[in-house]
C-alpha atoms as one frame of an Amber mdcrd trajectory, in Angstrom:
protein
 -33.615 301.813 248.875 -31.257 304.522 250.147 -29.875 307.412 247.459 -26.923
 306.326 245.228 -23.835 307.698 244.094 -21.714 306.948 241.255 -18.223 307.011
 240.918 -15.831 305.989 238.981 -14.284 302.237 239.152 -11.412 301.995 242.064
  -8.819 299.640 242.779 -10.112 296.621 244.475 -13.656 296.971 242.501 -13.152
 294.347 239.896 -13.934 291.273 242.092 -17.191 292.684 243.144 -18.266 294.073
 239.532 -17.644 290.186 238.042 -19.983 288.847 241.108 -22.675 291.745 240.265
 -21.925 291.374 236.080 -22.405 287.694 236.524 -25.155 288.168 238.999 -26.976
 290.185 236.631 -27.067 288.363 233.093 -27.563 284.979 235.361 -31.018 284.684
 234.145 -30.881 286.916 231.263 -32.548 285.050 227.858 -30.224 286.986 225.797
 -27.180 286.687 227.735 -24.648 284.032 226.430 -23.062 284.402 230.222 -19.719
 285.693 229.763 -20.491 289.568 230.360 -18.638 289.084 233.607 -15.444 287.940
 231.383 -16.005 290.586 228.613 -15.809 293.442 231.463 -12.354 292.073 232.973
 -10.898 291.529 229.159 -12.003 295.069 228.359 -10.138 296.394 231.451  -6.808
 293.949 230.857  -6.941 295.410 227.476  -6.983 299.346 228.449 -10.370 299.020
 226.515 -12.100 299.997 229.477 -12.791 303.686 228.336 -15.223 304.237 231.600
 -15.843 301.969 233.965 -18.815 303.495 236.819 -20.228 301.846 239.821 -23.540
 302.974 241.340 -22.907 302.388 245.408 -25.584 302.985 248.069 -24.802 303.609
 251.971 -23.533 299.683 252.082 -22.307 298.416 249.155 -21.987 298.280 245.117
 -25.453 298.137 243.545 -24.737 298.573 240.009 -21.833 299.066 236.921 -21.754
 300.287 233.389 -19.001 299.411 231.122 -18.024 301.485 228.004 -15.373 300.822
 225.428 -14.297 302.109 222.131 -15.632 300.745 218.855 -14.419 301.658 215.445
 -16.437 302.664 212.370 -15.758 301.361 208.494 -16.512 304.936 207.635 -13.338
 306.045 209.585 -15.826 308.342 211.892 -13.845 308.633 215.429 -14.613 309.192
 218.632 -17.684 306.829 219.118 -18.125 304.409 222.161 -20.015 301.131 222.946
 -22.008 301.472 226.143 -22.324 297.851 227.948 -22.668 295.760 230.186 -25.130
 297.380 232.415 -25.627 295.283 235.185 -27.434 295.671 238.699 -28.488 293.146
 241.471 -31.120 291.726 240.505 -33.124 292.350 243.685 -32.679 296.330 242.992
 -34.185 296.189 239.242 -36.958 298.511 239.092 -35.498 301.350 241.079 -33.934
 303.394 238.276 -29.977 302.527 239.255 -29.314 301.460 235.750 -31.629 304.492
 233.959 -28.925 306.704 236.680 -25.857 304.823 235.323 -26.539 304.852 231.519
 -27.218 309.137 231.896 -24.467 309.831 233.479 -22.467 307.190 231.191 -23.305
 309.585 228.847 -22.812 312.397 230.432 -19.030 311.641 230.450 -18.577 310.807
 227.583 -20.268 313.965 226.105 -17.475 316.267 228.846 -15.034 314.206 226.915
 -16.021 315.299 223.542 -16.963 311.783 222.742 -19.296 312.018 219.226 -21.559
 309.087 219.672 -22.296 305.734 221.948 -23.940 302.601 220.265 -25.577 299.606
 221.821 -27.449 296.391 221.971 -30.218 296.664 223.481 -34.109 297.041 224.285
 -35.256 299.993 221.884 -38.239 300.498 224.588 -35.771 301.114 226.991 -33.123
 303.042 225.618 -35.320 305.156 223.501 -35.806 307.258 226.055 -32.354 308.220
 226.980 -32.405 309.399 223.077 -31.061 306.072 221.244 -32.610 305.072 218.136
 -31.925 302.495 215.136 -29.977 303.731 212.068 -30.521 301.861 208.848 -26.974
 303.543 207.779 -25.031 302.075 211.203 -24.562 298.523 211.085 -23.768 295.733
 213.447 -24.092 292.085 211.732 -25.402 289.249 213.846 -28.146 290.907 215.868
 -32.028 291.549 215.084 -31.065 295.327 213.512 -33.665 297.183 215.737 -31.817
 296.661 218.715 -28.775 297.758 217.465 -28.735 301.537 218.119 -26.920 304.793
 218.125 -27.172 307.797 219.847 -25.403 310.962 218.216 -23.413 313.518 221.135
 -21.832 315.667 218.891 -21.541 315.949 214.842 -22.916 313.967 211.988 -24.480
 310.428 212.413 -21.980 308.038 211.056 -22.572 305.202 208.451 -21.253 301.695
 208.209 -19.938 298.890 209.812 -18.865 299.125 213.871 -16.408 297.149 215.262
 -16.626 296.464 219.225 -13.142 296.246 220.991 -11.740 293.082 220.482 -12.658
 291.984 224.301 -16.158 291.409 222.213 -14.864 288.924 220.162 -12.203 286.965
 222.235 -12.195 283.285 223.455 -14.986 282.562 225.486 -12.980 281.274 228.472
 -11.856 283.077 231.198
């Protein structure tokens, strides 16, 4: 494959971030197949806090979403990194490992204080998530519910995705 670059979303992006979202989670066990939909009600919201695409020479390869979430112990300025998605012919060639660090990376230079997620602890351990006992999202297995601190004390309690996380199923 030929070197990436990430940017952020432009107009004219959305159509081909639903084919790659959808794409993606296709043939995902833990996908309930609406991460397409979540991405375009997070961005009809103004949820979409930071929306990146990973592009090589031809085309759009891959796309991180990341929204707001809320915290019952009033903490603010926390985030909820996902969808990741990437063709699935390009897995394996570290566009989504690129996409979540510099997901982070921006939110850090905006004096963000935290990003949680669902996901595989094997894989995001190493960008420095981890499971909190004290941070809870009901629903989930709790280990793959994780947090990873940018700035400031680890929060405790409840989180709240953006409502986009929660909303009718249909498009």
């Amino acid at each position: 494959m030929s070197a990436i670059s990430i940017r952020p979303e432009a107009a004219g992006d959305a159509p081909t971030i639903f084919g790659l979202t959808e794409a993606a989670f296709r043939d995902m066990p833990f996908s309930d197949g609406d991460e397409q939909h979540l991405v375009d009600r997070l961005r009809a919201d103004g949820d979409l806090s930071l929306s990146l695409v990973a592009e090589d020479a031809a085309r759009i390869v891959g796309h991180i979403a990341i929204s707001p979430v809320t915290i019952s112990d009033g903490s603010s300025g926390w985030y909820g990194l996902g969808p990741v998605s990437v063709w699935p012919d390009l897995h394996g060639q570290e566009i989504g490992s690129a996409l979540v660090k510099r997901g982070i990376a921006d939110i850090r230079e905006r004096d963000g204080k935290g990003i949680v997620l669902l996901g595989s602890p094997e894989y995001y351990g190493r960008f420095g998530f981890e499971h909190d006992p004290a941070l809870r999202y009901p629903g989930p297995p709790a280990e793959y519910f994780q947090r990873l601190v940018l700035s400031g004390d680890a929060p405790a309690g409840e989180v709240r995705y953006a409502p986009a996380f929660t909303a009718s199923r249909t498009p």
